[in-house]
PDB file of N, H, CA, C and O in Angstrom:
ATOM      1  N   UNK A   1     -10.801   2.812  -5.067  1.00  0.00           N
ATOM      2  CA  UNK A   1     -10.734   1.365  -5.183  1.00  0.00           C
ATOM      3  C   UNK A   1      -9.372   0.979  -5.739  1.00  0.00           C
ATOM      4  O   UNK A   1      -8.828   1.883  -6.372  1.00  0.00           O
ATOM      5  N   UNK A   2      -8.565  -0.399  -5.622  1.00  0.00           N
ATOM      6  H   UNK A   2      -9.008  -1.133  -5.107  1.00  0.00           H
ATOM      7  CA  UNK A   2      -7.234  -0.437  -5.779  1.00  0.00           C
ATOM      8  C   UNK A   2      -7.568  -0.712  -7.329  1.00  0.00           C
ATOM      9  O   UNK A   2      -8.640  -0.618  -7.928  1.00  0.00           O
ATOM     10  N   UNK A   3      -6.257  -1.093  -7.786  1.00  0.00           N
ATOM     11  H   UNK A   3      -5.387  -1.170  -7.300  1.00  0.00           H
ATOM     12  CA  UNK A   3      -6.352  -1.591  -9.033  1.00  0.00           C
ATOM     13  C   UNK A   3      -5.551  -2.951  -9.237  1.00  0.00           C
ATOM     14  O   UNK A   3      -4.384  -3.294  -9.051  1.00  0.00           O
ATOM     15  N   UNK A   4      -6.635  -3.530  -9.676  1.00  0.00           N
ATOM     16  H   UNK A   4      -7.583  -3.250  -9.828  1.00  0.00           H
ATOM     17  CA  UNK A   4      -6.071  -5.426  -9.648  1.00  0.00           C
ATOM     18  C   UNK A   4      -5.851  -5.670 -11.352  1.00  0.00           C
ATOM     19  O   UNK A   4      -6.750  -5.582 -12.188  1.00  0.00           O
ATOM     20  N   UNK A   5      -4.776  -5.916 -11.554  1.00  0.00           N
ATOM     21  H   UNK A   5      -4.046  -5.988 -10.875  1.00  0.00           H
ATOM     22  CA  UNK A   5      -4.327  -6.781 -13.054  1.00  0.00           C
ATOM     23  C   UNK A   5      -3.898  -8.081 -12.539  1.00  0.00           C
ATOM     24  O   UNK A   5      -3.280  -8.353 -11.510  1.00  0.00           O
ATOM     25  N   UNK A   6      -4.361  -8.838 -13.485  1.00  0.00           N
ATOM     26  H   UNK A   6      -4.863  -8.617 -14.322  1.00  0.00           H
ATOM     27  CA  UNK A   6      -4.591 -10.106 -13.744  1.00  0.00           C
ATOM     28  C   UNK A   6      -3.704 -10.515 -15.228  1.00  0.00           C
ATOM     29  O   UNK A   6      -4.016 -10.153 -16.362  1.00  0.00           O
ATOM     30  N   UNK A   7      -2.617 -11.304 -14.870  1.00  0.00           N
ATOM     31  H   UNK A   7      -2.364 -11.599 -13.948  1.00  0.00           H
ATOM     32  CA  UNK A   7      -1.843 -11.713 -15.631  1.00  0.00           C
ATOM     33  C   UNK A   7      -2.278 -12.735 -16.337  1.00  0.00           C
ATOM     34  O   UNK A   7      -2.615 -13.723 -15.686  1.00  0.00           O
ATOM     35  N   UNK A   8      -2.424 -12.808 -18.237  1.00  0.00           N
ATOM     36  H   UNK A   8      -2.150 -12.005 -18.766  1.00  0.00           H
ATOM     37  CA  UNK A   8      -3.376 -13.716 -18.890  1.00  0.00           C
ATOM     38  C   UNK A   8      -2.620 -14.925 -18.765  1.00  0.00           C
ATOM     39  O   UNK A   8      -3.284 -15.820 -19.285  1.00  0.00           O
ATOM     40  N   UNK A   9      -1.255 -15.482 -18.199  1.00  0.00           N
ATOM     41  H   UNK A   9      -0.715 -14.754 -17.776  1.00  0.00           H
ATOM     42  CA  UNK A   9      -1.095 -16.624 -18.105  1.00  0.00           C
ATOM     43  C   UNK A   9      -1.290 -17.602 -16.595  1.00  0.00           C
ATOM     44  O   UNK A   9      -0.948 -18.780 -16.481  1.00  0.00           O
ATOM     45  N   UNK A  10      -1.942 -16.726 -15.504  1.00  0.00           N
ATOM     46  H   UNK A  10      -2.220 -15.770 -15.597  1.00  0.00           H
ATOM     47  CA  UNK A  10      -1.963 -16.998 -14.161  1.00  0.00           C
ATOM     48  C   UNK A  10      -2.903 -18.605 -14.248  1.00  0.00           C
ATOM     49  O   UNK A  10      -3.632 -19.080 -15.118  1.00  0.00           O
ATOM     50  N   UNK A  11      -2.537 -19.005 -13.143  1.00  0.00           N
ATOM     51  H   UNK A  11      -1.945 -18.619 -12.436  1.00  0.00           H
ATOM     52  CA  UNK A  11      -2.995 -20.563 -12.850  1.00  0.00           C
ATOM     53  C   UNK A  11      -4.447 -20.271 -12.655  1.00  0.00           C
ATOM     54  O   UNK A  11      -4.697 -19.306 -11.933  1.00  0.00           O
ATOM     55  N   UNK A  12      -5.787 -21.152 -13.341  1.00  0.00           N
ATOM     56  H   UNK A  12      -5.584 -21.936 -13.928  1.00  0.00           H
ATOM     57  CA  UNK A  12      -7.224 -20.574 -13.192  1.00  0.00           C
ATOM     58  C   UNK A  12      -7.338 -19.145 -13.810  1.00  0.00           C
ATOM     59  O   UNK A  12      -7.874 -18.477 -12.925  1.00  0.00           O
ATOM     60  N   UNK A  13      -7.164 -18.559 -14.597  1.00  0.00           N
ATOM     61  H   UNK A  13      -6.729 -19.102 -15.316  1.00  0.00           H
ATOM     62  CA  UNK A  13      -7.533 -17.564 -14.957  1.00  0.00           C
ATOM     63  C   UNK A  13      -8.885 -16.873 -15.845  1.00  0.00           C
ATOM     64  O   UNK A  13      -9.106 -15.753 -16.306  1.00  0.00           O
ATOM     65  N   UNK A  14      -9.688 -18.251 -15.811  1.00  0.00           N
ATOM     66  H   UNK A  14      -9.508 -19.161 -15.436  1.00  0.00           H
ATOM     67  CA  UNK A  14     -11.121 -17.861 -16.170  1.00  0.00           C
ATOM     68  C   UNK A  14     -11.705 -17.901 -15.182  1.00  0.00           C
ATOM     69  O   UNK A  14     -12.750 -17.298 -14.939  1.00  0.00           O
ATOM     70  N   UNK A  15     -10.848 -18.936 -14.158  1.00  0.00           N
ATOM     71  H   UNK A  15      -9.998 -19.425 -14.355  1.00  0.00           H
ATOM     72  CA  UNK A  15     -11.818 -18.612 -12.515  1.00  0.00           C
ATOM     73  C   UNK A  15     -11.559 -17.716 -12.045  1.00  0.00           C
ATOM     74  O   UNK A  15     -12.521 -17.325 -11.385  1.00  0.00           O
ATOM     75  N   UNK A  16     -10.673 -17.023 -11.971  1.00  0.00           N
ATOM     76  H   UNK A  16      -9.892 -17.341 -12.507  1.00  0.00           H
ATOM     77  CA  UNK A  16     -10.133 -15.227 -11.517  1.00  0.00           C
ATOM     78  C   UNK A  16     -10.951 -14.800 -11.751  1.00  0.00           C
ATOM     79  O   UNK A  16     -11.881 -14.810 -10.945  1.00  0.00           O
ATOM     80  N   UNK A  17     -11.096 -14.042 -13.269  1.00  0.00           N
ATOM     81  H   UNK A  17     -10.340 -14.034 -13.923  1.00  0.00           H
ATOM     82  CA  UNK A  17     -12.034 -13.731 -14.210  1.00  0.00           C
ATOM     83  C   UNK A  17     -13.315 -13.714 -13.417  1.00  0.00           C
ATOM     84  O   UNK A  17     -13.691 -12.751 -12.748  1.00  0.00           O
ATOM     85  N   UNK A  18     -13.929 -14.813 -13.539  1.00  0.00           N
ATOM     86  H   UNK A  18     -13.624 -15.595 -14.082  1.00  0.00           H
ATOM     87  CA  UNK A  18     -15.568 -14.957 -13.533  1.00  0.00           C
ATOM     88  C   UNK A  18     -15.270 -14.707 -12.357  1.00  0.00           C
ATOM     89  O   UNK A  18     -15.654 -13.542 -12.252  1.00  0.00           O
ATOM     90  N   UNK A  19     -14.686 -15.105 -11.022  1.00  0.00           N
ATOM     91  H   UNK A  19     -14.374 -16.051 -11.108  1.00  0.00           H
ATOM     92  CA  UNK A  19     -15.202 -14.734  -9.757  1.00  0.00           C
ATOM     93  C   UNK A  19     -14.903 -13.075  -9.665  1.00  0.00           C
ATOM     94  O   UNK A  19     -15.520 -12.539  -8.745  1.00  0.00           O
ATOM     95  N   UNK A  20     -14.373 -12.514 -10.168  1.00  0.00           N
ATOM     96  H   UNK A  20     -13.871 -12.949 -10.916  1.00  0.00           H
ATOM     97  CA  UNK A  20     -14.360 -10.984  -9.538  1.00  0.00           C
ATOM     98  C   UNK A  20     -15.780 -10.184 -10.711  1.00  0.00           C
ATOM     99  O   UNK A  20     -16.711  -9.458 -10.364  1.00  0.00           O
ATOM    100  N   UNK A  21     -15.434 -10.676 -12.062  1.00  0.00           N
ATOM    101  H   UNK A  21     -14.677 -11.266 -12.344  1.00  0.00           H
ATOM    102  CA  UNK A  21     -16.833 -10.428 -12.671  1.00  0.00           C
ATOM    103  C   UNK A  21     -18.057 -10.489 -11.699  1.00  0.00           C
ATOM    104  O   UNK A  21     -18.623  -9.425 -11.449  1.00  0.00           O
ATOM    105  N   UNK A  22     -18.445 -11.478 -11.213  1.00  0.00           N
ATOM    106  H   UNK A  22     -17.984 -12.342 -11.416  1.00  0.00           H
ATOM    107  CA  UNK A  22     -19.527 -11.874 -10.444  1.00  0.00           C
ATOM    108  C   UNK A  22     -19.425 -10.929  -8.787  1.00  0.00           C
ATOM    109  O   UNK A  22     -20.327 -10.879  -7.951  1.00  0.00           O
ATOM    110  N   UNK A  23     -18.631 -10.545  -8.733  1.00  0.00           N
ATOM    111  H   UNK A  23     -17.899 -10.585  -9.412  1.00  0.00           H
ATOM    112  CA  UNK A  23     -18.672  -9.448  -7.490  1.00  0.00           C
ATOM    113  C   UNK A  23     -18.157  -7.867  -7.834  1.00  0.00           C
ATOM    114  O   UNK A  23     -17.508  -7.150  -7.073  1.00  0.00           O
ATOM    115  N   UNK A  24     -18.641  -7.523  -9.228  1.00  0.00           N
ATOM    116  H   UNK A  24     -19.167  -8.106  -9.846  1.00  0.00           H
ATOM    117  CA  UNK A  24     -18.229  -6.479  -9.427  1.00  0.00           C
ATOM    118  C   UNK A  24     -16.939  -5.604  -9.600  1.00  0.00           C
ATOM    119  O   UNK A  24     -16.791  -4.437  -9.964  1.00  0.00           O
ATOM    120  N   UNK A  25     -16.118  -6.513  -9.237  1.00  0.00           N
ATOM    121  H   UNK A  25     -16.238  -7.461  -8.941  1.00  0.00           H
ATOM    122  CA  UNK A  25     -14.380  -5.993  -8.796  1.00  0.00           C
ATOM    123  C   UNK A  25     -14.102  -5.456 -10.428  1.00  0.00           C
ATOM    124  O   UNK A  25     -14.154  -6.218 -11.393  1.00  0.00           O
ATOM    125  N   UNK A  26     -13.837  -4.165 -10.504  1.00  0.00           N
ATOM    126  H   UNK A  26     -13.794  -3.545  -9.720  1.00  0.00           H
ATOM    127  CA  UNK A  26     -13.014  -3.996 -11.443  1.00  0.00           C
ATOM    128  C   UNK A  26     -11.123  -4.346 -11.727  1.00  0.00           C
ATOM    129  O   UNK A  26     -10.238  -3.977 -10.955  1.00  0.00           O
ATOM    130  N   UNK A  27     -10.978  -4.877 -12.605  1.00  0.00           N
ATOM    131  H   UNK A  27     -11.698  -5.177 -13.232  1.00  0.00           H
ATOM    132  CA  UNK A  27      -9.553  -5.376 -12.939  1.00  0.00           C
ATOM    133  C   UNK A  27      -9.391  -4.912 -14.551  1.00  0.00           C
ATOM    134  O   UNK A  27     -10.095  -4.312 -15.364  1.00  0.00           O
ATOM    135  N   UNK A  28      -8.191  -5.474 -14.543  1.00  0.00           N
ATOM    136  H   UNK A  28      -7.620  -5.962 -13.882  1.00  0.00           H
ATOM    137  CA  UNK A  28      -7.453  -5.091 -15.996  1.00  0.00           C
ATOM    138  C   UNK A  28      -6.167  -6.355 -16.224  1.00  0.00           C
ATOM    139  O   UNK A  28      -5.244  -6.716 -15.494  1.00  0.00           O
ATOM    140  N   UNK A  29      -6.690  -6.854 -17.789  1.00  0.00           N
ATOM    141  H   UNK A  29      -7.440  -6.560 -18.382  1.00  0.00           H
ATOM    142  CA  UNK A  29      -5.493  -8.089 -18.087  1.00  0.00           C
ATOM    143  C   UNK A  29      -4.468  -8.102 -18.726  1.00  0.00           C
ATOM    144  O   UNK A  29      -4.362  -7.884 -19.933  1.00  0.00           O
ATOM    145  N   UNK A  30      -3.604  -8.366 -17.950  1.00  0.00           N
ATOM    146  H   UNK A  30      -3.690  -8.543 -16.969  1.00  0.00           H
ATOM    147  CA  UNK A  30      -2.348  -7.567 -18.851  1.00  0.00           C
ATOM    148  C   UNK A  30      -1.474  -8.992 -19.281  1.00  0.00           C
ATOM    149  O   UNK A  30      -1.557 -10.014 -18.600  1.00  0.00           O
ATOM    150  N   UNK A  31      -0.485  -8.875 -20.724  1.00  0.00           N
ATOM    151  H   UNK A  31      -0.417  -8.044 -21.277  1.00  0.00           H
ATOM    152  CA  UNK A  31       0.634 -10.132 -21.107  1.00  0.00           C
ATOM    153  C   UNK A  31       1.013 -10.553 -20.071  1.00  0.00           C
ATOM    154  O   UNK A  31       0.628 -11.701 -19.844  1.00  0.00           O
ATOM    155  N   UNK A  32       1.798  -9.972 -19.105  1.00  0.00           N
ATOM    156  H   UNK A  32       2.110  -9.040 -19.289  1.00  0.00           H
ATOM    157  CA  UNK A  32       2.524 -10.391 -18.417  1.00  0.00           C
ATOM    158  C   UNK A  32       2.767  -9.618 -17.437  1.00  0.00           C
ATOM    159  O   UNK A  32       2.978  -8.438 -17.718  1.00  0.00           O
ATOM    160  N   UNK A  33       2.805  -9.980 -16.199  1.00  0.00           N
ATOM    161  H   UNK A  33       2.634 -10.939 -15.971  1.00  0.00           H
ATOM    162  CA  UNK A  33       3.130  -9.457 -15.043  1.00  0.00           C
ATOM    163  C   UNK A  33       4.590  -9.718 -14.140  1.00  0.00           C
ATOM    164  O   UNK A  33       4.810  -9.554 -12.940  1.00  0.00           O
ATOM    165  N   UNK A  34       5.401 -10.154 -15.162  1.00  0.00           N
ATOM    166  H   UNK A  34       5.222 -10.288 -16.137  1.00  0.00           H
ATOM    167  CA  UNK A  34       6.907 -10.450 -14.911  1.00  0.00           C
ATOM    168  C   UNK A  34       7.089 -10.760 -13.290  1.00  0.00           C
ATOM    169  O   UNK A  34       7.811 -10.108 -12.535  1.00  0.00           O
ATOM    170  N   UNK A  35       6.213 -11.980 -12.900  1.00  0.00           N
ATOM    171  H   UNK A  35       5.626 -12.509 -13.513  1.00  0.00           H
ATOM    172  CA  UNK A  35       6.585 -12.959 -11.780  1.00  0.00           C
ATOM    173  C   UNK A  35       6.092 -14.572 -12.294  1.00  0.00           C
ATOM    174  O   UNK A  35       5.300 -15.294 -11.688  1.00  0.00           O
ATOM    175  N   UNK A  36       6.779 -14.881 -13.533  1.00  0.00           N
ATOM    176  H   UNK A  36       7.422 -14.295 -14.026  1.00  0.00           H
ATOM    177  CA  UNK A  36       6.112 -16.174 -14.425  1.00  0.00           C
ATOM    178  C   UNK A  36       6.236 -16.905 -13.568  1.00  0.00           C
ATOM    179  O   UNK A  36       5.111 -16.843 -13.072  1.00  0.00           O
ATOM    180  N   UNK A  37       7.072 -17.964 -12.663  1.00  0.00           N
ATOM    181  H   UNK A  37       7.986 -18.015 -13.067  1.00  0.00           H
ATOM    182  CA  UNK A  37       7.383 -19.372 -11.863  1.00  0.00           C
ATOM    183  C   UNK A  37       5.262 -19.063 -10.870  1.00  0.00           C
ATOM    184  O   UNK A  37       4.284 -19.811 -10.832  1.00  0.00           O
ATOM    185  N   UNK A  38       5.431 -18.072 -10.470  1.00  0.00           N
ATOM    186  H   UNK A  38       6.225 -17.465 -10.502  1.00  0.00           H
ATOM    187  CA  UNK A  38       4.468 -17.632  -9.278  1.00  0.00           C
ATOM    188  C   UNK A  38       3.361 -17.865  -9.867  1.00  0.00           C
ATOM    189  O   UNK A  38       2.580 -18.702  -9.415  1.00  0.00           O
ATOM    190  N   UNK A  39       3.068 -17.062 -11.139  1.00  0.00           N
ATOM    191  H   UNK A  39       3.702 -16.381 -11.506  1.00  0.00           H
ATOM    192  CA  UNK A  39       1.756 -17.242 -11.524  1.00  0.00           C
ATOM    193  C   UNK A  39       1.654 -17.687 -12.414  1.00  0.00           C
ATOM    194  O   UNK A  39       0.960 -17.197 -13.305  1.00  0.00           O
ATOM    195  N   UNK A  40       2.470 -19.076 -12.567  1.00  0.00           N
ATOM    196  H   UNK A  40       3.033 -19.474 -11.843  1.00  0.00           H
ATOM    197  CA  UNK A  40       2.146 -20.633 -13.535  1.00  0.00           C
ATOM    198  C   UNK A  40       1.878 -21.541 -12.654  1.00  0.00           C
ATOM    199  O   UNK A  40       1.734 -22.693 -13.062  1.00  0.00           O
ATOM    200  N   UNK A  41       1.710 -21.182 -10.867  1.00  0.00           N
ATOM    201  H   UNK A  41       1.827 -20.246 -10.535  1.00  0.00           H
ATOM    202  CA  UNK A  41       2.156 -22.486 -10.193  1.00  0.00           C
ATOM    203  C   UNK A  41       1.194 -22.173  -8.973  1.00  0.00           C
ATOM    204  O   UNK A  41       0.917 -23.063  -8.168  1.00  0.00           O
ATOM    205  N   UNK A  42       0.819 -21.217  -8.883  1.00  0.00           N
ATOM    206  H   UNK A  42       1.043 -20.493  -9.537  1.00  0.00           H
ATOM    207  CA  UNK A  42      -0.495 -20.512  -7.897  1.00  0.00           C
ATOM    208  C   UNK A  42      -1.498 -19.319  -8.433  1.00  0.00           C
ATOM    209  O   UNK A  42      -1.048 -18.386  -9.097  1.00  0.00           O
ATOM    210  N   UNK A  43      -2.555 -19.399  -8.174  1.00  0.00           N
ATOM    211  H   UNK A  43      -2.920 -20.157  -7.634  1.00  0.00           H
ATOM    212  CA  UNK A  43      -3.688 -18.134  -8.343  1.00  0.00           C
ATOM    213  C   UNK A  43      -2.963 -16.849  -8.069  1.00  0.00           C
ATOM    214  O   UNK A  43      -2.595 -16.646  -6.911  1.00  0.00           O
ATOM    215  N   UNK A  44      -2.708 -15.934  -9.024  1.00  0.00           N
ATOM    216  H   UNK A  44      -3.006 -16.099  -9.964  1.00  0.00           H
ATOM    217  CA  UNK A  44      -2.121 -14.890  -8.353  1.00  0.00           C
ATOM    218  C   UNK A  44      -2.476 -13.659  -9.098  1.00  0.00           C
ATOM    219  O   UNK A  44      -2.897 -13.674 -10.255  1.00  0.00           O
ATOM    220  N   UNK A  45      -2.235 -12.285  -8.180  1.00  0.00           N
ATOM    221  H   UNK A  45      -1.893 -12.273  -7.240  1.00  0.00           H
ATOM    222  CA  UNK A  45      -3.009 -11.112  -9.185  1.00  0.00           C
ATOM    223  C   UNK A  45      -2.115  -9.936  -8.589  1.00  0.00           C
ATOM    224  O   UNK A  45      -1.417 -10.251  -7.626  1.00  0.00           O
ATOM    225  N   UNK A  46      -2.045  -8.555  -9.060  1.00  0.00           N
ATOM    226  H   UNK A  46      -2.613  -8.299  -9.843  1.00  0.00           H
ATOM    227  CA  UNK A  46      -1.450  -7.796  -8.597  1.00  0.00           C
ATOM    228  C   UNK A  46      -2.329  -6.601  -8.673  1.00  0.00           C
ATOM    229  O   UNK A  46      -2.865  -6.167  -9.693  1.00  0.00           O
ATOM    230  N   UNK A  47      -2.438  -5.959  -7.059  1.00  0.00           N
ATOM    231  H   UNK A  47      -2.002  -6.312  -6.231  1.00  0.00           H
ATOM    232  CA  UNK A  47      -3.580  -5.045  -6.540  1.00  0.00           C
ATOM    233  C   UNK A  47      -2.565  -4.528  -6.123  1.00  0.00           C
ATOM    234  O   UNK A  47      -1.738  -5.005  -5.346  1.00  0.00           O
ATOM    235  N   UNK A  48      -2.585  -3.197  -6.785  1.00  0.00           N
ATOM    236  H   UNK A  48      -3.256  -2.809  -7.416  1.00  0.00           H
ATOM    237  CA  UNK A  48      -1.675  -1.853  -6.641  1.00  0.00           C
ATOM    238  C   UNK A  48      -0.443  -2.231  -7.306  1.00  0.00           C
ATOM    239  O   UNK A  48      -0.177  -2.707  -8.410  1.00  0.00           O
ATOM    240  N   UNK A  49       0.555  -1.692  -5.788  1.00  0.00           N
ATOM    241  H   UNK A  49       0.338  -1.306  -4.891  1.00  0.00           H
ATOM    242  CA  UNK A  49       2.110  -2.616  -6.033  1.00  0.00           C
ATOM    243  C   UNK A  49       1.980  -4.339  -5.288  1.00  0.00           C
ATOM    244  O   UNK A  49       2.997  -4.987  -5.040  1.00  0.00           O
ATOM    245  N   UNK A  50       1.234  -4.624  -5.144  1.00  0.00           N
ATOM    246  H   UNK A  50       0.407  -4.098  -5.346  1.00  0.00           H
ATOM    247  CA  UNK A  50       1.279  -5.870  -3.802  1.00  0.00           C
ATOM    248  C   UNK A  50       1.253  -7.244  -5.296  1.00  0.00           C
ATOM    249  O   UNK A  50       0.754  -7.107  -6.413  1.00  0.00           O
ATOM    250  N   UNK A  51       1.942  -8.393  -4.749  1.00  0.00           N
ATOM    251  H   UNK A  51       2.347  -8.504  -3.841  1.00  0.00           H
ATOM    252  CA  UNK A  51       1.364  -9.204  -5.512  1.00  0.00           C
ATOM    253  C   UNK A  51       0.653  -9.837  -4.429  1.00  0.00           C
ATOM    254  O   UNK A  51       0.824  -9.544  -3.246  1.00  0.00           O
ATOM    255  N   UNK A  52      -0.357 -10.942  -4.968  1.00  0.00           N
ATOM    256  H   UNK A  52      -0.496 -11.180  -5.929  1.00  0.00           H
ATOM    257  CA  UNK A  52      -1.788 -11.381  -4.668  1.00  0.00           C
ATOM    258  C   UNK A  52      -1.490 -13.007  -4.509  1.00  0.00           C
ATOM    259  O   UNK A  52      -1.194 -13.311  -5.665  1.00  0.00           O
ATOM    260  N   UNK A  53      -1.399 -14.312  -3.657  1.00  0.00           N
ATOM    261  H   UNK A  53      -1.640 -14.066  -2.719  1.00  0.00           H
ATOM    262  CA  UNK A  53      -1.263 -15.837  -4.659  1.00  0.00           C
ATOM    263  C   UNK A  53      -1.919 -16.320  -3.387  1.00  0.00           C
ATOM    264  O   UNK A  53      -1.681 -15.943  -2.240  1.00  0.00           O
ATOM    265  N   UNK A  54      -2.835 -17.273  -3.823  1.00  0.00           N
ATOM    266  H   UNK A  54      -3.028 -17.579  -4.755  1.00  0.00           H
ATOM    267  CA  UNK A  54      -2.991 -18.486  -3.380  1.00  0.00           C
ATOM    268  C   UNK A  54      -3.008 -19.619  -3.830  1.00  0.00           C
ATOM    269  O   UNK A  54      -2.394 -19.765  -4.887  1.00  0.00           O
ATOM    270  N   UNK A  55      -3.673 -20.799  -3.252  1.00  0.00           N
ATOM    271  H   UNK A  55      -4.172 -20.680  -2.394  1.00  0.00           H
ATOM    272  CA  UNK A  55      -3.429 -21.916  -3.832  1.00  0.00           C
ATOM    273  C   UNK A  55      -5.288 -22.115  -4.733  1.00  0.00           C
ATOM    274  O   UNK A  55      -5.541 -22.805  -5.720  1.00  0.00           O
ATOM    275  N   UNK A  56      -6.038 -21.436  -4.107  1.00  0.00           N
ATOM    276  H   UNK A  56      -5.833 -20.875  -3.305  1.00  0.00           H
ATOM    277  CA  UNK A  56      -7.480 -21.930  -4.910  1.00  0.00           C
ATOM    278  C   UNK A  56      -7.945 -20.210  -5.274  1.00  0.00           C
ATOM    279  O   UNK A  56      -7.147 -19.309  -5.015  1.00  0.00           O
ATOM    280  N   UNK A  57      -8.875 -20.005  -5.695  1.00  0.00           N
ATOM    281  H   UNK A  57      -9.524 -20.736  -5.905  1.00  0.00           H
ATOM    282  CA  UNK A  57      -9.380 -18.599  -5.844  1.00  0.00           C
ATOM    283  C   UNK A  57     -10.359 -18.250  -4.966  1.00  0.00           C
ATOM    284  O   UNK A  57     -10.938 -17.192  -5.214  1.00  0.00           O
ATOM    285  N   UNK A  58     -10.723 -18.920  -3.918  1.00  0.00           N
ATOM    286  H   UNK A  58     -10.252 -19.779  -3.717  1.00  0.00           H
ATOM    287  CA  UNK A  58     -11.652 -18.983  -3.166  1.00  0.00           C
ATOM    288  C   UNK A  58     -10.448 -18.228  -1.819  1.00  0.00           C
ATOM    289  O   UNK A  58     -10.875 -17.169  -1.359  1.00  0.00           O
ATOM    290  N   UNK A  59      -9.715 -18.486  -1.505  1.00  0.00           N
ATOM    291  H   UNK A  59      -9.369 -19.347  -1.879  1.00  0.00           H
ATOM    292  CA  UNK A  59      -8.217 -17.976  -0.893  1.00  0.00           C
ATOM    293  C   UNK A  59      -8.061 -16.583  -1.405  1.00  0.00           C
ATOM    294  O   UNK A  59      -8.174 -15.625  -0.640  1.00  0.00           O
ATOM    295  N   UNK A  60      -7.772 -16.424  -2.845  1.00  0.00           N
ATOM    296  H   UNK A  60      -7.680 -17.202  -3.467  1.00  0.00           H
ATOM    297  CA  UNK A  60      -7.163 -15.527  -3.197  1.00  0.00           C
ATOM    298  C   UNK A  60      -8.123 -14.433  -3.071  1.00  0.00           C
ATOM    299  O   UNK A  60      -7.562 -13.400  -3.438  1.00  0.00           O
ATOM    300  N   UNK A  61      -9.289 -14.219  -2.724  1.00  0.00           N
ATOM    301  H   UNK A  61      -9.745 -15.058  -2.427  1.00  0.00           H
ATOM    302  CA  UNK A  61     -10.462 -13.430  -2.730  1.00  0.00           C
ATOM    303  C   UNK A  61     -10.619 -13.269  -1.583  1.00  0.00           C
ATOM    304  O   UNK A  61     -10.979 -12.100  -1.442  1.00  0.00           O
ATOM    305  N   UNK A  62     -10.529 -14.079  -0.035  1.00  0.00           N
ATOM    306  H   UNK A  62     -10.237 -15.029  -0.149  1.00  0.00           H
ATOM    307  CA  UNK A  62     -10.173 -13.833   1.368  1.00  0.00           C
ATOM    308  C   UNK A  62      -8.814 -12.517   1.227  1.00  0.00           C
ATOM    309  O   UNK A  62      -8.748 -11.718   2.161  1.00  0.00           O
ATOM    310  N   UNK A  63      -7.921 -12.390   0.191  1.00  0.00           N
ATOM    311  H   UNK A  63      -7.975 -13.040  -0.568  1.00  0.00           H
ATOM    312  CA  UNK A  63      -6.931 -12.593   0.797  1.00  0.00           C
ATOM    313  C   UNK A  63      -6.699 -10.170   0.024  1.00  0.00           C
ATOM    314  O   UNK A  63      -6.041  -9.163   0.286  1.00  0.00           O
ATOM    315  N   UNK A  64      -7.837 -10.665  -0.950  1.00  0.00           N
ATOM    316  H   UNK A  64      -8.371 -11.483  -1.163  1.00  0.00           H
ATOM    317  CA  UNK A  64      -8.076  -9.199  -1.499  1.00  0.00           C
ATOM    318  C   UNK A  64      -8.330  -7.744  -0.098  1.00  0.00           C
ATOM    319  O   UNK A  64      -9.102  -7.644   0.855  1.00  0.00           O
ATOM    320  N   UNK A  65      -7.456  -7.028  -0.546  1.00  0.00           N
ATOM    321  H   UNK A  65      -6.829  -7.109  -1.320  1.00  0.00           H
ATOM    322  CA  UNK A  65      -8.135  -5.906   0.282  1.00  0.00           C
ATOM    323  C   UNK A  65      -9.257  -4.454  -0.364  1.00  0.00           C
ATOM    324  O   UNK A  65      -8.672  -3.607  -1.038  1.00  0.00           O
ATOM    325  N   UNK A  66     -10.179  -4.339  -0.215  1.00  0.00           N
ATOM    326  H   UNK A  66     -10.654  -5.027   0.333  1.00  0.00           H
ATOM    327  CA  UNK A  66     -10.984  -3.710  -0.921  1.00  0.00           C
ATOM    328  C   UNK A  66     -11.763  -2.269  -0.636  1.00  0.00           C
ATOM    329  O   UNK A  66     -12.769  -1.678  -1.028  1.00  0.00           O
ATOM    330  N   UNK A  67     -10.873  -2.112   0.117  1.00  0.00           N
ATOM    331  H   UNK A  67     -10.056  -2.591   0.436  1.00  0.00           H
ATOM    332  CA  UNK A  67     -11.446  -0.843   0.851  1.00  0.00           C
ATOM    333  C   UNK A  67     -11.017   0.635  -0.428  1.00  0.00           C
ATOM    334  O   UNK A  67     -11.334   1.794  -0.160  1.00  0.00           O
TER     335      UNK A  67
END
């Protein structure tokens, strides 16, 4: 399974949170994920090396690969 960190200042980040909680996704929250403009200004997460953004979290969860 990949590994998704979730940057604690990302745009929605209790909706991140609770929606991958609620589907089991394991993640990890880290200070900072040194792409601040990106993820103060869109939903965004980083799975593996990839970064992750959309505009709602409902997007950003289409947009997960989970294999």
């Amino acid at each position: 399974m990949p590994k998704i960190v979730i940057c604690k200042n990302t745009k929605k980040h209790a909706e991140v949170i609770q929606a991958l909680t609620n589907r089991k996704i394991d993640f990890e929250i880290v200070d900072c994920t040194k792409k601040c403009f990106k993820c103060r200004t869109s939903v965004m997460i980083k799975q593996d090396d990839n970064y992750i953004s959309a505009s709602t979290v409902e997007k950003l969860l289409t947009k997960l690969s989970l294999d």
